[in-house]
C-alpha positions, 0 to 999 in steps of 0.5 A, spaced: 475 539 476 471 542 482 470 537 487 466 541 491 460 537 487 463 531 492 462 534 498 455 536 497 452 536 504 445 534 501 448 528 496 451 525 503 445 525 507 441 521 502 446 516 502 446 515 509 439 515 508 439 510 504 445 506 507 441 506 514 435 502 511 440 496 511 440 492 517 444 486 515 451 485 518 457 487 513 464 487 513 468 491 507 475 491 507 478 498 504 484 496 501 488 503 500 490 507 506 489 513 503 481 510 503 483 509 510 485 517 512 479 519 507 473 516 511 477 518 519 478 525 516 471 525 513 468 522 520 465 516 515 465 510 520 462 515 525 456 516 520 455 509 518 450 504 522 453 499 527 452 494 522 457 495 516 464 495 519 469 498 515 476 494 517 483 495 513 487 493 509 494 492 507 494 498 502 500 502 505 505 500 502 511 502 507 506 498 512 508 491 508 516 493 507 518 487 512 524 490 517 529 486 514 529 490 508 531 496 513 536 492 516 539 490 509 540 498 507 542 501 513 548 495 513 550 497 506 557 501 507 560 506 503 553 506 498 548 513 497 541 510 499 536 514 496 528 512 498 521 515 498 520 519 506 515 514 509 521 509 509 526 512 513 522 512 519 519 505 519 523 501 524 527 495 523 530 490 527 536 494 528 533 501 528 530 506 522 534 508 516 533 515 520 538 512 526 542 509 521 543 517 518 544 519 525 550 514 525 553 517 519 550 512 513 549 517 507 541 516 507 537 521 503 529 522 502 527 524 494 521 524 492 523 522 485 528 515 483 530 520 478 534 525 484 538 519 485 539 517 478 543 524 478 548 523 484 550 515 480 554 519 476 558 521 482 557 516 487 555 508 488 548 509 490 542 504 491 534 507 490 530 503 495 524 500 489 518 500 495 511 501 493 505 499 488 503 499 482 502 506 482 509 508 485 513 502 480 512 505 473 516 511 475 522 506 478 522 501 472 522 507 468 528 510 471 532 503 470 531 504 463 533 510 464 540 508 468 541 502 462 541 508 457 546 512 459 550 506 461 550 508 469 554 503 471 554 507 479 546 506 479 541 500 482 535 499 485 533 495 491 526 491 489 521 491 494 515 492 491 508 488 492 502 488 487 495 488 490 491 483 487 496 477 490 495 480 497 487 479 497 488 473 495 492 471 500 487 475 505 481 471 503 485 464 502 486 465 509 479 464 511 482 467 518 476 473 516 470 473 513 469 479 508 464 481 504 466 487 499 472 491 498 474 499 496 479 497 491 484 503 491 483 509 486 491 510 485 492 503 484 486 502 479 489 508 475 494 503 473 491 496 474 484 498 471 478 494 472 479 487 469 485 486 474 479 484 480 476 479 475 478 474 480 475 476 486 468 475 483 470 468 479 475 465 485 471 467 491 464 470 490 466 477 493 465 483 489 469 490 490 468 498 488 474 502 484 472 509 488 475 516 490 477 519 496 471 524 497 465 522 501 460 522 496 466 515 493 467 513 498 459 513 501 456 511 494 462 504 494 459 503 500 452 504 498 453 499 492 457 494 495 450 494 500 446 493 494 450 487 491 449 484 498 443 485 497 441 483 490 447 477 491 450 478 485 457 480 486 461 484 482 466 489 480 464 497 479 468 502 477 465 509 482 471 512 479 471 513 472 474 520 471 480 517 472 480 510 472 479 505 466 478 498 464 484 496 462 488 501 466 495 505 463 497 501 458 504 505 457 505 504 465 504 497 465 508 495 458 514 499 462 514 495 467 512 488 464 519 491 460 523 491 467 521 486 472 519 480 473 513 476 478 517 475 484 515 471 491 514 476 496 515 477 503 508 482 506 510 484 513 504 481 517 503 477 511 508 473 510 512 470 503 505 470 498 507 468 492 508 472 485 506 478 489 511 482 488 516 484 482 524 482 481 528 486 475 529 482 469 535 478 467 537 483 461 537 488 467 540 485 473 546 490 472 542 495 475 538 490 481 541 491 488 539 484 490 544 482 485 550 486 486 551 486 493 547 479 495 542 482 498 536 478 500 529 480 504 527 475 509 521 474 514 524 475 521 520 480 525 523 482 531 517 482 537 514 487 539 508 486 542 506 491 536 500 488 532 501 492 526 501 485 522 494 483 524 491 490 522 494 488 516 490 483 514 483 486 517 484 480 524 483 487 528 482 494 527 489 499 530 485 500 537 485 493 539 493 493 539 495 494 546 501 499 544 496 503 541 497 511 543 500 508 549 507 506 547 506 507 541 504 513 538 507 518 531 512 520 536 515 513 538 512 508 532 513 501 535 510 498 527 510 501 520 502 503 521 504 509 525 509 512 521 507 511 514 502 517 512 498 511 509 498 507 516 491 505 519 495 506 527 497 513 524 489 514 521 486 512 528 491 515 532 489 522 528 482 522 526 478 515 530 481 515 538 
């Protein structure tokens, strides 16, 4: 696919022409941190008018990882730890995993859970289960996997979330009023289009499944725009060249197979109930919550970093008084400014 077709100069223009004739104020939150890169590295926000503010949200899955998670794997001794690359930098309560490995602790970036499976046939070893629904499948997959082979060496530490819950938390909590959402591209390939049903059901508010070029990203705006307009919310599908209404039936099947809904604690967020996904009895053998006692709380230490309210959209990264001064992509105090997702990392890149 040439996505030169999305980039086209003279498509935008029109857009913004159109967006530019809206005069009311509007609030849409974009879910996803790779739509959160997109519109700085595009320059989107500096092309919209005054009126329409796009503020985050807690799409970055590193982001939401809370520090006792880091804690619990960096205090597992004797135990290869594998986990995705943005993890290892994110700071917890005692230091990163990147610390921890300094120290002497056998931690290993793998870009697939599959790598890990491979050292279980010589070592104890423990993957760290982070990640959406888009992430998730690959993980729970790998479980099957470990249960075939009879992999006794091998689990998998469940920190996993699921979008639908977080924004239901957010617009529960009445502590921002929102008036739409990008919902985002890479999750959606899984969830499809029905799994958003409850924003318009439950809260009157409608979202836009888009892409991560400008003319996605401008025309979600543009349709969110026009459903404030005409009062009539409800959820499109901008990006149907890759995302379906029912999303991956496979992908969803593999992990309903091996996990479970779980109450989960959201850095920033707190515990939200059934938002995240704990592994099944029939595969507890391969869960490392289970096997070394391990359980994930909310015990954030403070920093002065406000990480947890840009996750939630109460303020965008600048309003932190750490940002770009104490905190920076050299010295991250919080997890939005590690993650190659994070909303701090974006503005501190693209928007300062």
């Amino acid at each position: 696919m040439d996505l030169k077709q999305f980039r086209n100069p003279e498509i935008v223009k029109n857009l913004l022409r159109d967006i530019h004739t809206y005069k009311e104020p509007i609030k849409i939150m974009e879910v996803c941190g790779s739509h959160t890169m997109a519109i700085g590295h595009w320059g989107i926000r500096k092309l919209l008018p005054d009126n329409i503010q796009l503020i985050s949200g807690p799409g970055c899955p590193v982001c939401v990882t809370p520090s006792s998670l880091i804690d619990l794997m960096s205090g597992l001794k004797g135990i290869s730890i594998y986990t995705f690359g943005d993890l290892i930098r994110v700071p917890g309560n005692n230091g990163s995993l990147e610390e921890a490995r300094s120290r002497g602790a056998d931690i290993s970036i793998v870009y697939s859970p599959l790598e890990a499976l491979k050292n279980a046939e010589k070592n104890e070893t423990v993957f760290v289960g982070i990640g959406f629904e888009t992430t998730i499948p690959g993980i729970a997959y790998t479980i099957l996997e470990a249960h075939r082979r009879k992999l006794t060496n091998f689990s998998v530490m469940p920190a996993f979330k699921t979008v639908p819950p977080a924004l239901k938390a957010i617009l529960s909590s009445q502590d921002i009023q929102l008036d739409g959402f990008l919902l985002p591209g890479h999750v959606s390939v899984i969830l499809g289009e029905e799994d958003y049903s409850f924003l318009v059901t439950d809260f009157n508010i409608g979202g836009i499944i888009c892409g991560f070029e400008p003319i996605d990203i401008l025309l979600g705006i543009k349709q969110l725009i026009d459903q404030k307009k005409n009062n009539l919310p409800q959820i499109d599908n901008e990006y149907k060249r890759v995302v379906s209404v029912r999303g991956n039936q496979t992908a969803k099947m593999i992990i309903n197979k091996v996990l479970q809904p779980i109450d989960a604690v959201w850095r920033g967020l707190g515990t939200i109930p059934s938002s995240g996904l704990g592994i099944r009895r029939e595969y507890l053998d391969f869960d490392a919550s289970h096997k070394y006692g391990l359980e994930i709380t909310d015990n954030e230490k403070e920093s002065g970093c406000r990480c947890g309210d840009v996750l939630r959209g109460k303020i965008i990264p600048t309003g932190c008084p750490l940002f770009a001064k104490t905190c920076n992509p050299s010295n991250p105090i919080g997890p939005c400014m590690v993650s190659s997702e994070g909303s701090c990392a974006a503005y501190f890149k693209y928007e300062r």
